[in-house]
N, CA, C and O of each residue as an XYZ file, in Angstrom:
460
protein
N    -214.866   -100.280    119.552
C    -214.089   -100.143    120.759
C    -212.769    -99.468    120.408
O    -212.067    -99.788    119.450
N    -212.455    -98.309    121.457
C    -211.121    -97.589    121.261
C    -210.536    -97.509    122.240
O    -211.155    -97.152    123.242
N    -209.019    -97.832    122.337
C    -208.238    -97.646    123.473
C    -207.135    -96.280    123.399
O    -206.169    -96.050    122.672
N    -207.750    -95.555    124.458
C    -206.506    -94.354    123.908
C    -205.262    -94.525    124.731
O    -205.365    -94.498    125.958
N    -204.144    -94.692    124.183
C    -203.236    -94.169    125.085
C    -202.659    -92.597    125.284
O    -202.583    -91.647    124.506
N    -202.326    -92.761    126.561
C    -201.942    -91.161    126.829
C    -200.726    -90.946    126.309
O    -199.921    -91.829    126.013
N    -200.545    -89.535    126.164
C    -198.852    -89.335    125.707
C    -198.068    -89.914    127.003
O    -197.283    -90.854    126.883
N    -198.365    -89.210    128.418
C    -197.851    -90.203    129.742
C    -197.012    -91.930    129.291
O    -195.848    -92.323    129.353
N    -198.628    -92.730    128.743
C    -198.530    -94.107    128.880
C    -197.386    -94.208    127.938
O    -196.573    -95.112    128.131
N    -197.194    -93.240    126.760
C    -196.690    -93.936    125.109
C    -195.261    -93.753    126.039
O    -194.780    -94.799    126.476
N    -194.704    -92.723    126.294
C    -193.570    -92.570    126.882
C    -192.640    -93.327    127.740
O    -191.414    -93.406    127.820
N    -193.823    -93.950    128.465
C    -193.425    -95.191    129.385
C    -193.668    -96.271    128.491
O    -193.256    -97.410    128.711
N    -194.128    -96.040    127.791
C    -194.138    -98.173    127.215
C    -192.847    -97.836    125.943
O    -192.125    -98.787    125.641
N    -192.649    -96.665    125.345
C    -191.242    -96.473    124.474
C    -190.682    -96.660    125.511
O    -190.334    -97.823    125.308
N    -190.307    -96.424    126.500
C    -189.093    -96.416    127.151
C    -188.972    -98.151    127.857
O    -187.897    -98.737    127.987
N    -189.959    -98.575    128.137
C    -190.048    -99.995    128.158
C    -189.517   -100.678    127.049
O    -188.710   -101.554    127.364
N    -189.757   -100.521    125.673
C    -190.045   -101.399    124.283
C    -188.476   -101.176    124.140
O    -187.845   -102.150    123.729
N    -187.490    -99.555    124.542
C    -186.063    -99.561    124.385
C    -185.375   -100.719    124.758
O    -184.487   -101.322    124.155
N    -186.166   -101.057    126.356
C    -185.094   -101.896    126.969
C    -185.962   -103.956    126.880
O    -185.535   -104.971    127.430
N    -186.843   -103.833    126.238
C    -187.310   -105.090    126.024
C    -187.983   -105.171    124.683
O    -188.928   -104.414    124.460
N    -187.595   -105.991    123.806
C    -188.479   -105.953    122.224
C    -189.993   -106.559    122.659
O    -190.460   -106.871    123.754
N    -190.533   -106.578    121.310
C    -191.393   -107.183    121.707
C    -192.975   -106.240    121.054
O    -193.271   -105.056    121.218
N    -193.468   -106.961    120.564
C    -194.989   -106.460    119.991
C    -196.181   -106.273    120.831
O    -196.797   -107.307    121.090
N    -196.775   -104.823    121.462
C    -197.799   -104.935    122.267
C    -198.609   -105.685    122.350
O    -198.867   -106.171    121.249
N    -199.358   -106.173    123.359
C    -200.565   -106.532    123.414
C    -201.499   -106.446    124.440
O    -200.830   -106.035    125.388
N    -202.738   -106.598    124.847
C    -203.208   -106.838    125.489
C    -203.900   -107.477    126.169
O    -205.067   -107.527    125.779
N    -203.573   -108.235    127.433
C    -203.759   -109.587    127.715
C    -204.659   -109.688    128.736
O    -204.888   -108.625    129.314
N    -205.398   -110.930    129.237
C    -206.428   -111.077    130.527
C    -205.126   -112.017    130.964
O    -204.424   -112.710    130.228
N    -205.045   -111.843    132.194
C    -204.061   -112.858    133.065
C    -205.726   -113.764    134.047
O    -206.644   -113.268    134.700
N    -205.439   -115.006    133.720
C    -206.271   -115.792    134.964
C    -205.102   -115.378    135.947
O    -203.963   -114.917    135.858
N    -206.369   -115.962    137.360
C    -205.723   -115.674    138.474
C    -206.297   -117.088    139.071
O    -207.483   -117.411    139.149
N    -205.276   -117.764    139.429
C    -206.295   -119.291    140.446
C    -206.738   -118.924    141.848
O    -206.319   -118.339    142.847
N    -207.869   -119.609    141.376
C    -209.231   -118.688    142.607
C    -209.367   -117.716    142.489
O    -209.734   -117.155    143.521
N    -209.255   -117.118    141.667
C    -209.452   -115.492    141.785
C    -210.095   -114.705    142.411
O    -210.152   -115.228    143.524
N    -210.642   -113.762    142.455
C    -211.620   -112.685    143.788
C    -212.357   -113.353    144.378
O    -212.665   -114.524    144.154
N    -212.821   -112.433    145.458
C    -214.568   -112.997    146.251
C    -214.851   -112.341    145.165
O    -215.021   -113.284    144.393
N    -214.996   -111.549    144.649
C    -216.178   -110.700    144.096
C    -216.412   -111.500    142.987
O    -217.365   -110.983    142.403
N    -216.002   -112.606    142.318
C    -216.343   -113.036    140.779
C    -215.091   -112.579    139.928
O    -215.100   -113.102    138.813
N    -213.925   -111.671    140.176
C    -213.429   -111.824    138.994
C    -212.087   -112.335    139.196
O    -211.290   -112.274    140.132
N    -212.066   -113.038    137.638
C    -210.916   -114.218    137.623
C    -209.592   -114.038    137.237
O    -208.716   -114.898    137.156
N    -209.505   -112.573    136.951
C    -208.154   -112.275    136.339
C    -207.917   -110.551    136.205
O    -208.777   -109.846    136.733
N    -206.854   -109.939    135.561
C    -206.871   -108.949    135.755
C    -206.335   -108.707    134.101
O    -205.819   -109.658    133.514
N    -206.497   -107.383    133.418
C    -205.407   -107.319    132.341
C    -204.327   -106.529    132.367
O    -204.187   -105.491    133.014
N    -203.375   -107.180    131.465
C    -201.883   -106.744    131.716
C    -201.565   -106.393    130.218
O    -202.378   -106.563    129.310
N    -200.175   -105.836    130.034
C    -199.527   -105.945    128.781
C    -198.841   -106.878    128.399
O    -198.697   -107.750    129.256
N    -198.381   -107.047    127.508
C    -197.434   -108.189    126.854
C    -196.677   -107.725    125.815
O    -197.050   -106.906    124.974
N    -195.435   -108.346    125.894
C    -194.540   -107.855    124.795
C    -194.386   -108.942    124.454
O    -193.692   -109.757    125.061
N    -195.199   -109.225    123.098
C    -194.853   -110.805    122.308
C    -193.606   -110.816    121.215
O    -193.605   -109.948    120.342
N    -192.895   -111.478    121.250
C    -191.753   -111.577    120.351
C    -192.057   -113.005    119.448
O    -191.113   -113.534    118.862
N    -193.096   -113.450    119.392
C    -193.348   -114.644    118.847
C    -195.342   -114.780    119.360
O    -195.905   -114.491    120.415
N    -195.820   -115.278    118.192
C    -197.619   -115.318    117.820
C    -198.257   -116.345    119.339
O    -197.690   -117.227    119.984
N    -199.392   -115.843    119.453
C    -199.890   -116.122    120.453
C    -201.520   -116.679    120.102
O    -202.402   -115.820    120.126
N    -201.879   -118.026    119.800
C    -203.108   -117.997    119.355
C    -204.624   -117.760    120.459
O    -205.803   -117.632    120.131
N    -204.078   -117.771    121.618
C    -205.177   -116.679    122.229
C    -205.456   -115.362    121.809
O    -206.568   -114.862    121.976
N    -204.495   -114.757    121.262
C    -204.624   -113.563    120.969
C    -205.297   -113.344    119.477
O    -204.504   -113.022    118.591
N    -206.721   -113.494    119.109
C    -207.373   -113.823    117.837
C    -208.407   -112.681    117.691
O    -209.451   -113.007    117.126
N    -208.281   -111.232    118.156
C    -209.065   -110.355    117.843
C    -207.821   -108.816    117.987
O    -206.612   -109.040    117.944
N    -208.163   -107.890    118.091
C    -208.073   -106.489    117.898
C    -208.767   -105.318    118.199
O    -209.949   -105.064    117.968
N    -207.749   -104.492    118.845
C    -208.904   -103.436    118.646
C    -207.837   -101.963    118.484
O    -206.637   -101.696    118.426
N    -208.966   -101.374    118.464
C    -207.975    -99.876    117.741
C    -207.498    -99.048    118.985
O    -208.018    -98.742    120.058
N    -206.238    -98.807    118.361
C    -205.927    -98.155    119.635
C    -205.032    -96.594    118.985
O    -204.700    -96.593    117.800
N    -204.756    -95.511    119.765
C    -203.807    -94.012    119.750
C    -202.655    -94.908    118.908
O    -202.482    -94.483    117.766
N    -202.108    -95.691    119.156
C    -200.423    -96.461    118.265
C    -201.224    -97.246    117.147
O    -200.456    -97.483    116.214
N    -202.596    -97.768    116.897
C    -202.673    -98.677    116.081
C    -203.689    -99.723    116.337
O    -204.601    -99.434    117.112
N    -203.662   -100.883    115.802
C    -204.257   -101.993    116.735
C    -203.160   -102.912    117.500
O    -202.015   -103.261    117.209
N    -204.070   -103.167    118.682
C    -203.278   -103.727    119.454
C    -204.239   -105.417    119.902
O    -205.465   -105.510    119.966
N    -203.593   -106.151    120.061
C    -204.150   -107.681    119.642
C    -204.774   -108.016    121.272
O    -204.117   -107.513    122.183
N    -205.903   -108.771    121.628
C    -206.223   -109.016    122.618
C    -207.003   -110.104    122.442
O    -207.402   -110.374    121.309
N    -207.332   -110.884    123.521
C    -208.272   -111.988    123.808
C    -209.487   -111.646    123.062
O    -209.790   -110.456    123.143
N    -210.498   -112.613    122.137
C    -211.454   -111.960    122.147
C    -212.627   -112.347    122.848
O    -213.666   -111.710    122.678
N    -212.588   -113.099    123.443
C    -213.161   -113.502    124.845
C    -213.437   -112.608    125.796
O    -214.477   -112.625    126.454
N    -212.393   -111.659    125.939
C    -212.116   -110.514    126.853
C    -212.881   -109.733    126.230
O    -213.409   -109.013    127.077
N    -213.398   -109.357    124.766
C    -213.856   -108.293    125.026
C    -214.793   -107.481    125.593
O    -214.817   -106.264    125.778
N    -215.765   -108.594    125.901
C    -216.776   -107.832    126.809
C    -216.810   -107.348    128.260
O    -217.706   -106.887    128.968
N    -215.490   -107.622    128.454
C    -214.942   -106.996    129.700
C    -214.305   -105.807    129.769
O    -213.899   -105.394    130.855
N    -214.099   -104.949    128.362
C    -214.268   -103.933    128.382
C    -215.481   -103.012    127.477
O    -216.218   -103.491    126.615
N    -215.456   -101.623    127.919
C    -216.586   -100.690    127.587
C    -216.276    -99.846    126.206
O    -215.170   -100.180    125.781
N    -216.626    -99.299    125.745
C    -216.526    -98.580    124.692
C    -215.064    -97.820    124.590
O    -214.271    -98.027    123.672
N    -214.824    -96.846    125.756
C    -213.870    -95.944    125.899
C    -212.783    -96.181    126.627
O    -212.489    -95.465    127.584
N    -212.096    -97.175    126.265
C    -210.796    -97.740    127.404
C    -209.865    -96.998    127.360
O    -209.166    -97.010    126.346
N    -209.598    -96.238    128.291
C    -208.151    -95.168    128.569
C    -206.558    -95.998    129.548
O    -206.507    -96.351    130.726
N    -205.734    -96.050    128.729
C    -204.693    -96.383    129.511
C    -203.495    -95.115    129.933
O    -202.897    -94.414    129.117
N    -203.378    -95.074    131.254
C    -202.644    -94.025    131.329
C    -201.658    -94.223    132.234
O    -201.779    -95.162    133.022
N    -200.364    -93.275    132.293
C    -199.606    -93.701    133.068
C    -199.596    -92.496    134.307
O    -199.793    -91.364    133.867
N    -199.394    -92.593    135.787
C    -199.213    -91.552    136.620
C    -197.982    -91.807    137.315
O    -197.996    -92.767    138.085
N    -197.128    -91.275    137.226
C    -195.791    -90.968    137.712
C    -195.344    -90.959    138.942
O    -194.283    -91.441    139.337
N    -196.454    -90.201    139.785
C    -196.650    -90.574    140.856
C    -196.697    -91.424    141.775
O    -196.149    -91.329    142.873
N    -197.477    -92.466    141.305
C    -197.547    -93.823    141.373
C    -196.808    -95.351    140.768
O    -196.923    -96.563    140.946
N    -195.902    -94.270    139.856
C    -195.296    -94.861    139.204
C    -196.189    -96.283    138.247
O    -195.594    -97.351    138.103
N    -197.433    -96.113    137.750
C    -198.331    -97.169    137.493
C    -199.269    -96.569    136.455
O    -199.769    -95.446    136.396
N    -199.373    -97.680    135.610
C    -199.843    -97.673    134.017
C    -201.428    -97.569    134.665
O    -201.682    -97.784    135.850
N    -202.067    -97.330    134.004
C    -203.816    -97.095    134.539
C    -204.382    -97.780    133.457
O    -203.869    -97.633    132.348
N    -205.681    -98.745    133.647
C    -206.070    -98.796    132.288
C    -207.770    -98.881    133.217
O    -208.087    -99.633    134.138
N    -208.644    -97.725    132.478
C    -209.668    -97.711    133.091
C    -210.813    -97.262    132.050
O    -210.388    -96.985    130.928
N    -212.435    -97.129    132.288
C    -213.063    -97.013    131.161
C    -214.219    -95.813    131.576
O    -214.142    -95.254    132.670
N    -215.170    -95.516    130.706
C    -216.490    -94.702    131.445
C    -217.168    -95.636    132.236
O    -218.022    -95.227    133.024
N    -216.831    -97.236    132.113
C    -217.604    -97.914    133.570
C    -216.539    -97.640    134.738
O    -217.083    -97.503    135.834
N    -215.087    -97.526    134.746
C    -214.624    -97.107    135.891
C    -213.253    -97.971    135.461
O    -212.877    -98.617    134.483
N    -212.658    -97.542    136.963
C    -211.338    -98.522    137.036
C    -211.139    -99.838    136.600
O    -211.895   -100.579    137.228
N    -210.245   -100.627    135.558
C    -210.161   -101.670    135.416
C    -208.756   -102.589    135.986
O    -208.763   -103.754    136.384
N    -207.706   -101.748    135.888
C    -206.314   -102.088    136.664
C    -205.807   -100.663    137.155
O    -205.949    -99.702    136.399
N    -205.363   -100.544    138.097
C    -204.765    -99.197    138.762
C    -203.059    -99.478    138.659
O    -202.213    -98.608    138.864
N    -202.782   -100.863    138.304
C    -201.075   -101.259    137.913
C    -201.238   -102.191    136.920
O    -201.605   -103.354    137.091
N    -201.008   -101.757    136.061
C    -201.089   -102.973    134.586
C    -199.733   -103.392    134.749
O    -199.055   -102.459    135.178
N    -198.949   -104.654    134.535
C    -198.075   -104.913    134.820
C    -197.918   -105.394    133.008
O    -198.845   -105.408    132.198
N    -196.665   -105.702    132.779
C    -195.738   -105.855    131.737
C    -195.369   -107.043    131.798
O    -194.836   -107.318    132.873
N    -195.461   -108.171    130.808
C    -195.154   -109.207    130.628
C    -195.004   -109.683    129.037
O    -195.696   -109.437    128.049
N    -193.730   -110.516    129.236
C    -192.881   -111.240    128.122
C    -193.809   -112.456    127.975
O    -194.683   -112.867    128.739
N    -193.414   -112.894    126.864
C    -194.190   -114.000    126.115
C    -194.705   -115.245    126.995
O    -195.755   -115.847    126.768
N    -193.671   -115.580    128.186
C    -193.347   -116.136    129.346
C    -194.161   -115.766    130.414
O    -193.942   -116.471    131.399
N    -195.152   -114.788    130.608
C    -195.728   -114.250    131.492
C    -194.425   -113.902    132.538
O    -194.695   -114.376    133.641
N    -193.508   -113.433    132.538
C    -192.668   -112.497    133.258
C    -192.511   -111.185    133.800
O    -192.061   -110.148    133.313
N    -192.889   -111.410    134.691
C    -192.731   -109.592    134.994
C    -191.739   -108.365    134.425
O    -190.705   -108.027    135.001
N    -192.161   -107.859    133.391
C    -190.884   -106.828    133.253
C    -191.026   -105.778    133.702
O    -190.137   -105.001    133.351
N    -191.869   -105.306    134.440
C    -192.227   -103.960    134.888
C    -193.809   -104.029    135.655
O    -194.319   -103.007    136.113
């Protein structure tokens, strides 16, 4: 499994990482009750400044590896693209099965919104 980031995304998450420290990651957020459709959560980023023992796998990514659930992984596909559109002002993270978040949101160790 490979996650590419775009030059777009790297630009926006440096310019994020300027104004918040913090070690990428990639996270499943539960959601209580989550969808009609079956799904229970969405994934987001995380800027960990301190170890997270959910976070017990990896995968390779354009910056490196970046740490994720490994529970989660079969919720993604081979080719995970995260990208950012300007337009929309919103991080993309989607695969060759399709859209997975159209706004990945940014969160501190705290699950806080930073972006």
């Amino acid at each position: 499994m490979f996650l590419t980031i775009t030059e777009p995304a790297i630009d926006r998450l440096k310019m994020i990482q300027e104004q918040h420290s913090g070690d990428l990651a990639l996270y499943y957020n539960r959601i209580v009750g989550g969808y009609a459709c079956g799904i229970v959560g969405t994934f987001s980023l995380k800027l960990l400044t301190s170890p997270n023992e959910e976070l017990d796998a990896t995968i390779d990514s354009t910056i490196g590896k970046i740490p994720v659930q490994s529970e989660r992984l079969d919720d993604l596909s081979e080719n995970v693209v995260l990208d950012y559109k300007k337009s929309l002002n919103s991080l993309i993270l989607r695969s060759d099965a399709g859209l997975i978040n159209d706004d990945v949101t940014i969160l501190d160790n705290d699950n806080n919104k930073l972006f």
